[in-house]
N, C-alpha and C positions, 0 to 999 in steps of 0.2 A: 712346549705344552701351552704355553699363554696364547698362540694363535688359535688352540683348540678350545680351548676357554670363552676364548672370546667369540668364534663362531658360533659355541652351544648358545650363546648368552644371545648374541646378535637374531638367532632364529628362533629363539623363543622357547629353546629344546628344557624346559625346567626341570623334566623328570629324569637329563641325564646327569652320569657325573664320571669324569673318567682318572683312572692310576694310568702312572707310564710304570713300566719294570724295564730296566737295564743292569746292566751286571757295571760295576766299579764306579768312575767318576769322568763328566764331563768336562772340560774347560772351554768356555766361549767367552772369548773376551777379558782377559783373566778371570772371572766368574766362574767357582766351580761348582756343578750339578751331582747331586745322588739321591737316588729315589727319594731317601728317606725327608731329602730338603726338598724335593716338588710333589710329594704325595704327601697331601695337606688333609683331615678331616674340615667339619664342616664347623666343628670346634674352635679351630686354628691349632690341632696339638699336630705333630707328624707321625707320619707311616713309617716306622722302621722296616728294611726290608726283607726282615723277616715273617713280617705282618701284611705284608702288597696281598698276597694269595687269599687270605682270610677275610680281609677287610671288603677286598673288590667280592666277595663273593657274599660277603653279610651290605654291604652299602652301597656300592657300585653298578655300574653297567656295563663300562665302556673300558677295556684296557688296552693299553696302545704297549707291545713290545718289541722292543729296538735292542740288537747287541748283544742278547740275554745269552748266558749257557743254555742248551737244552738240558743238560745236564741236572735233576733235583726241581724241575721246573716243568710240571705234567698238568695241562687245563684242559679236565675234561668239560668246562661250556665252551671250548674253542668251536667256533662256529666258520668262521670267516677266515682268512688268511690271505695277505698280500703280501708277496715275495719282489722286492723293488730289486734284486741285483741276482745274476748268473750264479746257478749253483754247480759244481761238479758232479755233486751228488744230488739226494731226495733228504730234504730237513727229515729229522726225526718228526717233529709233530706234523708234518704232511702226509706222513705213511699212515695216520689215522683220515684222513678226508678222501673223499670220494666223491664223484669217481675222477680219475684222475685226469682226464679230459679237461678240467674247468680250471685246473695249475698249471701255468704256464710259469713252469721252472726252466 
């Protein structure tokens, strides 16, 4: 997320601000990640991730979901969706977009 950060910053985007939601914990570099340690207010207190949904929807614009369950996790401002790897099937939240010509699943 600090690359995203840093692009918003670098192009001057002021008015954005974005949450990541993933489900459990990263490790990169022994460094471990969970939402609740990179969804940051503007405070400095953090986002529990029980709070991602609520927060990005009162303060936010911009959320980036990587990993997530579909499972308990329904956004109805999904607008957009990029699917980076082969799916078997059709995601659950794609069955809501349309038309279906423009997913390249």
């Amino acid at each position: 997320m600090p690359f995203m950060k840093r692009y918003i910053s670098e192009k001057k985007y002021d008015d954005m601000d974005i949450l990541v939601a993933f489900s459990g914990a990263i490790d990169d570099g022994g460094e471990e990640y969970t939402e609740s340690k990179v969804n940051v207010r503007k405070d400095g207190s953090h986002i529990a991730e029980s709070q991602t949904k609520a927060e990005f929807h009162d303060y936010f614009n911009v959320l980036i979901v990587a990993e997530k369950y579909q499972t308990g996790f329904d956004e109805p401002l999904l607008h957009t969706m990029i699917v980076d790897k082969k799916k078997r099937c059709r995601p659950q939240a794609a069955e809501r977009e349309e038309p279906w010509e423009k997913l390249h699943l």
